[in-house]
N, C-alpha and C positions, 0 to 999 in steps of 0.2 A: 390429573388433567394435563391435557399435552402443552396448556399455556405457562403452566406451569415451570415446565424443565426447558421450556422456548420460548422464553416471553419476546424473543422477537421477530417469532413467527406468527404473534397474535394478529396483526394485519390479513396477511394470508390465510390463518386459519379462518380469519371471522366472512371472507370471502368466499373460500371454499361452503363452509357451512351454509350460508347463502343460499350459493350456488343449488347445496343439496335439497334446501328448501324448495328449489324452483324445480329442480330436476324429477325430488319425486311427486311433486302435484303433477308433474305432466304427465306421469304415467298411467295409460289407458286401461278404466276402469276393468274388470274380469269379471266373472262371475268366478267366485271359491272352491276351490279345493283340498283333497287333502295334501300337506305340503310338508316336507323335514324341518325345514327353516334354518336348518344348522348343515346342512349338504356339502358336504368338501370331498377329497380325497383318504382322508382318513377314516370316513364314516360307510367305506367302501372295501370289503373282502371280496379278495376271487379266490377263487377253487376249482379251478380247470372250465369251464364253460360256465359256471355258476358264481352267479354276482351275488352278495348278504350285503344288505343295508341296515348300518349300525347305530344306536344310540337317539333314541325316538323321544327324548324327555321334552323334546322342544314342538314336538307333532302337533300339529294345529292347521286351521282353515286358511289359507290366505291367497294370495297370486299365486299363478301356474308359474310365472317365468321366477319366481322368486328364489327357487332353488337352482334353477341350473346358471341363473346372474351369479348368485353368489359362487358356485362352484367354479365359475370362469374366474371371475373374480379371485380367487384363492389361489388358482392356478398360475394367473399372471404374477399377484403379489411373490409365488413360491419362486418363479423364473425371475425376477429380480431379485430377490433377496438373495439366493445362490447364485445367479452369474451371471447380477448385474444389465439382464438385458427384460424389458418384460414383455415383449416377444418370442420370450426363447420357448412357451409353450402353445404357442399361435394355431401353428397348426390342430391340435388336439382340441384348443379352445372352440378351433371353425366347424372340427369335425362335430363336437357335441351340440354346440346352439343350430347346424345345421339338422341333425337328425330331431335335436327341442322342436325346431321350428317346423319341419318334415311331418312331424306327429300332431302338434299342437294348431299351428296354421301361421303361417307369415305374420299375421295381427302383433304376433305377440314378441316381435323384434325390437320396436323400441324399447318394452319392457325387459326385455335380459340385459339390453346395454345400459340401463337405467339401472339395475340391481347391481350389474358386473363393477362400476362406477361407486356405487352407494358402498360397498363391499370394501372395495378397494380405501376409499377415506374412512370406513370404520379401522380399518388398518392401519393407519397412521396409529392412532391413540395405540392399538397392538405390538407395534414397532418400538415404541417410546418406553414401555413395559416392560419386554422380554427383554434381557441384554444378548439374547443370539442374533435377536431382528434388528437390535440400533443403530447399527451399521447401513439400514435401508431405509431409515425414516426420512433423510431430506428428500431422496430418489422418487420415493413413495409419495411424496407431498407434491413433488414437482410433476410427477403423472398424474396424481389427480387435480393438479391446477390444468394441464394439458386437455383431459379427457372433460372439465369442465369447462372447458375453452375460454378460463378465466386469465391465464399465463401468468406468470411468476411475479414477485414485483420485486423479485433482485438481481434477476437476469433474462436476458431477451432470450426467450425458448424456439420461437418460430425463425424458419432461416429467413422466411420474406422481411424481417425488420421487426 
């Protein structure tokens, strides 16, 4: 447990968590699909024109945007964790939730940034785990207070004040 190895981040945590409470009741009902549930970059071969999607144990009925939130999600986590910026795979992030949303229908916009989010704070606890990612656990915590527009309670994040 991440209160564990931070118990003085328990304040923040118990906010964040919160946060996550609210965030995913808000997100707009769907009708079900079939979904990966576990969708990243790794779960993803190519072969000259030809995409193989890998590792199906998690396959199950659930939200449309649920897979491609998390795979943004994964994506930003990766661009910070290696170089510190989680920005650094923005562009890539726009192009996919744009062609998500191109196929799917605009509807389902809040729902990726609601998965991409929820994704991201499973990550913390991820971070606290692996000793490759430890190095990105405050980083990560301080994005998802951001993204949860809860802000830090040990430094002012916003330049407005």
């Amino acid at each position: 447990m991440v209160t564990q190895r931070f118990p003085h981040w328990m304040r923040r945590l118990t906010r964040v968590l919160e946060a996550c409470d609210r965030l995913g009741a808000s997100v707009p009902a769907s009708p079900l699909c079939g979904i990966h549930r576990d969708f990243y970059h790794d779960q993803v071969l190519i072969d000259g024109d030809r995409l193989y999607l890998l590792d199906f144990d998690l396959f199950c009925r659930g939200h449309p945007g649920l897979d491609v939130g998390n795979f943004i999600g994964h994506m930003t986590e990766y661009s910070l964790r290696t170089g510190g910026d989680p920005a650094g795979l923005a562009e890539q992030e726009d192009a996919l939730a744009c062609r998500f949303l191109k196929l799917a229908g605009p509807a389902f916009e809040a729902a990726v940034r609601a998965y991409t989010t929820l994704t991201l704070v499973r990550h913390i606890h991820l971070s606290t785990i692996l000793p490759a990612r430890q190095h990105s656990s405050a980083p990560l915590l301080e994005l998802c207070e951001q993204r949860l527009d809860i802000g830090s309670t040990w430094r002012v994040t916003r330049r407005d004040g």
